[in-house]
N, C-alpha and C positions, 0 to 999 in steps of 0.2 A: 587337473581333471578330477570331475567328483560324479559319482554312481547316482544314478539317477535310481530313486527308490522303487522297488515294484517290478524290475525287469527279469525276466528270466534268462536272458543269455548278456553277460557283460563281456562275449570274446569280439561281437562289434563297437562300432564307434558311436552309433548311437545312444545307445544307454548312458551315455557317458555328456557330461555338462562342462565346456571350458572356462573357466574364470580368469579375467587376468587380472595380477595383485601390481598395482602399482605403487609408485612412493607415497605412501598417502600419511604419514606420522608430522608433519608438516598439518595436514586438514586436524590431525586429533588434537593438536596443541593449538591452533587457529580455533576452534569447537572448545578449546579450555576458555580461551580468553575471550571468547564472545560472552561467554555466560560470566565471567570475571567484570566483564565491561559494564553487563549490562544492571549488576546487582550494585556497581560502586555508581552509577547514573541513577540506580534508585534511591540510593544510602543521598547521595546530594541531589538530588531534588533536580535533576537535569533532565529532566524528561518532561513534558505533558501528559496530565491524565487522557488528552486525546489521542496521544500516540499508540497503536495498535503494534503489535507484531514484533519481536525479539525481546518480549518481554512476558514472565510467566503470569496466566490468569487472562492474560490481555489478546486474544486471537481474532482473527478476523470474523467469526460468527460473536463471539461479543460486539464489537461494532454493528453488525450485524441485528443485533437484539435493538441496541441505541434506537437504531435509525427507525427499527419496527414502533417500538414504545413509544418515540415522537409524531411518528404519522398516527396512529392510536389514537394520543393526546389530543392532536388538532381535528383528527375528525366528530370526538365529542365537542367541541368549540364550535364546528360549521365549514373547517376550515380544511386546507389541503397539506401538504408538507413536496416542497422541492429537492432533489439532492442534485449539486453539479460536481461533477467526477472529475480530476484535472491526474494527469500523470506527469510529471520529469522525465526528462529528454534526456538517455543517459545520464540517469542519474548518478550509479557509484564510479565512471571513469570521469568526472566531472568534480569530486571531488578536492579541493584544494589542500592539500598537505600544509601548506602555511598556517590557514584559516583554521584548520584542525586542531591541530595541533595548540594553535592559541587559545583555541575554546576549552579544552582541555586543562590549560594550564591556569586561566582564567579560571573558570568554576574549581580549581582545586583537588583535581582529580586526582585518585594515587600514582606516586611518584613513577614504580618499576611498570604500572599499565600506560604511563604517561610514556616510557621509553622504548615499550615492545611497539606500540602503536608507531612510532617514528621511524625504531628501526622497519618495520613490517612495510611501510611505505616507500622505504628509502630503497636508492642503489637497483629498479627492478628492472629487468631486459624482457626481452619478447623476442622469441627464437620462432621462426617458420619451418615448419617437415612438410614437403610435395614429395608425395611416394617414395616416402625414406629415405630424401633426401633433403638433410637436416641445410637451413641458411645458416649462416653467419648472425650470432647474437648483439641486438641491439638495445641500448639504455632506452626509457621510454618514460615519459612522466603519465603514467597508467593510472591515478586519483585510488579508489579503491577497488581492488579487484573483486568483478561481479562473480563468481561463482565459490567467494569466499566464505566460510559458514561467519566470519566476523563481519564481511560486508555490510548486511543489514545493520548491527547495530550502530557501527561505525557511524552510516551514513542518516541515522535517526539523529544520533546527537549531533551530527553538523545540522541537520535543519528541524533542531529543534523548537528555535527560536522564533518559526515563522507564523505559529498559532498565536502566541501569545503578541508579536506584531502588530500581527490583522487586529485580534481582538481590541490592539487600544485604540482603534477607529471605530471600529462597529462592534453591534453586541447585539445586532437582528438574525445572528445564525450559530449553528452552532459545529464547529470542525469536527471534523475523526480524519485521523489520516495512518493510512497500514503502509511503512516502509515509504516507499517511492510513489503510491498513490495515495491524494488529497479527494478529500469527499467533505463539499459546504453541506450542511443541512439549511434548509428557512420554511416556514410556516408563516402562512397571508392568506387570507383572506378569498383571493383567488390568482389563477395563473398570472397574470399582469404585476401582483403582486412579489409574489415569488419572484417571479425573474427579472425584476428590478431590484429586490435582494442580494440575489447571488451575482448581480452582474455587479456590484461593489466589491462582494468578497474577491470576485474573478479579479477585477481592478489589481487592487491590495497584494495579491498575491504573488500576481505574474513582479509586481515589482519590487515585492519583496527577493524572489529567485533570483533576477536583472542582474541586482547588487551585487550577488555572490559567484555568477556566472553560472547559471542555472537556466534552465528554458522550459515551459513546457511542450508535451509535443500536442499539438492542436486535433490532430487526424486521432488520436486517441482520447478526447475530453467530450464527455457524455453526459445528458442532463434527460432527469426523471422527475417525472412526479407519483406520486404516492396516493392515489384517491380514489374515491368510490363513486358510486352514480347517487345522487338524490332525488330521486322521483324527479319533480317538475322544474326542477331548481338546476335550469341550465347554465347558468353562469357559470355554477363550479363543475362544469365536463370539462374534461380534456380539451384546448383547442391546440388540436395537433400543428396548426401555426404558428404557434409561438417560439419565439427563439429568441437565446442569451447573448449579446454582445460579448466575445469574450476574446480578448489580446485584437488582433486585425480581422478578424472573422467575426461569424454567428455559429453557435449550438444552438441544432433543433432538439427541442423535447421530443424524447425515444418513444418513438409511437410505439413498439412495441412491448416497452416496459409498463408506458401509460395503462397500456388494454389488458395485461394481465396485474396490472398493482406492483410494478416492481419484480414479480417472480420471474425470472425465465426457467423452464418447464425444462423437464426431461425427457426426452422422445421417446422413452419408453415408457411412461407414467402419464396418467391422466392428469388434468389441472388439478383436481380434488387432493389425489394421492400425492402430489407433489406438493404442494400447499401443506398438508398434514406432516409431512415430512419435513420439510423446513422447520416450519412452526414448533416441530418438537426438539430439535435444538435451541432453536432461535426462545421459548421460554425457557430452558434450564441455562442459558446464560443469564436470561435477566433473572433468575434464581440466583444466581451464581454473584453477577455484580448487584 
């Protein structure tokens, strides 16, 4: 129990704040070896410059900046900029301990991080509590546990591999992907365009995943464009009909991403102030990279 600051009488129970301390020394050496992981994945080169996220310098408003600076670019040319959003379907319980661990051993990674990541994986149970009463403990092939501070990195260097893939197919887009979500970028000429772009990366992708027992989840894959109005020059509006072929389905371009440029708004903030605010992270990252 701890004092809540500023109160005049601590002989009630309110003044008073509960904390409960659980076994967490477990999370503090899981939180050593994520940041161990992810510096010996930088020392060999096992990462993509496109990889976002469990890595310092590299946050998701950096990406963020990318995808700004690109639509920028293309609308001096004339042109639009598309992003399609694609997420993994349970991503880190998905992961394969086998395959892991070979990638691992394969790129040459240190030895004693090559053997905590094994054991970390290995021998793990899954115990159920309904109103304090505890089930019977079971073994479980659980891939990497989501709420783990090593999860994220863990699960970048299993699907590292999948940008550089794509890329030896195509070289009309350009990836960023933060943890478990994939973000194509393409730049055309206009919407028809674009979305004949990203509908090869979609391709490429989903079967790069296939391979490794990966999926994505379709209900969460989202597709933007990035663009401004030109006076009389309709071709390049929005035409909120169009849509990406992607796995068995279609994405429609997000009409409401379309109409504000990509931002979504804060509902306590006017478009202006919200716009201003973004925009002022979003340049000291591109400062930054």
């Amino acid at each position: 129990m701890i004092r809540k600051p500023g109160k005049d009488n601590y002989t009630q129970l309110n003044p008073y704040r509960s904390i409960s301390l659980l076994r967490c020394m477990g999370k503090v050496v899981e939180t050593e070896f994520a940041e161990l992981l992810s510096e010996e994945a930088e020392r060999r080169g096992l990462l993509s410059d496109a990889q976002f996220g469990s890595r310092k310098g590299l946050s998701a408003i950096d990406a963020a900046a990318i995808i700004v600076d690109r639509a920028h670019a293309a609308w001096k040319n004339g042109h639009i900029t598309g992003a399609l959003l694609m997420y993994i379907k349970a991503a880190f319980p998905s992961v394969v301990k086998g395959r892991l661990d070979n990638l691992l051993k394969v790129r040459r990674m240190d030895g004693d991080l090559i053997r905590w990541t094994e054991s970390f994986l290995s021998e793990r149970t899954l115990e159920m509590i309904f109103e304090g009463n505890a089930m019977d403990r079971h073994p479980v092939e659980a891939g990497v546990p989501q709420r783990s501070p090593v999860a994220p990195i863990l699960f970048a260097i299993n699907c590292s591999g999948l940008i550089q893939w794509v890329e030896e197919f195509q070289s009309e887009a350009e990836e960023l992907s933060f943890i478990d979500d994939l973000c194509w970028v393409a730049t055309g000429s206009d919407v028809n365009h674009v979305g004949m772009i990203l509908e090869r990366y979609a391709a490429k992708s989903i079967e790069w995943v296939s391979r490794r027992g990966l999926q994505f989840d379709t209900s969460k894959t989202e597709a933007t464009l990035f663009m401004r109005r030109q006076g009389q020059r309709k071709h390049l509006w929005p035409k909120l009909t169009a849509k990406i072929p992607v796995g068995n389905g279609s994405i429609w371009f997000n009409k409401q991403a379309t109409r504000w440029l990509g931002v979504w708004r804060d509902a306590h903030l006017t478009l202006k102030e919200h716009h201003n605010r973004c925009m002022k992270k979003v340049r000291a990252a591109e400062a930054r990279l």
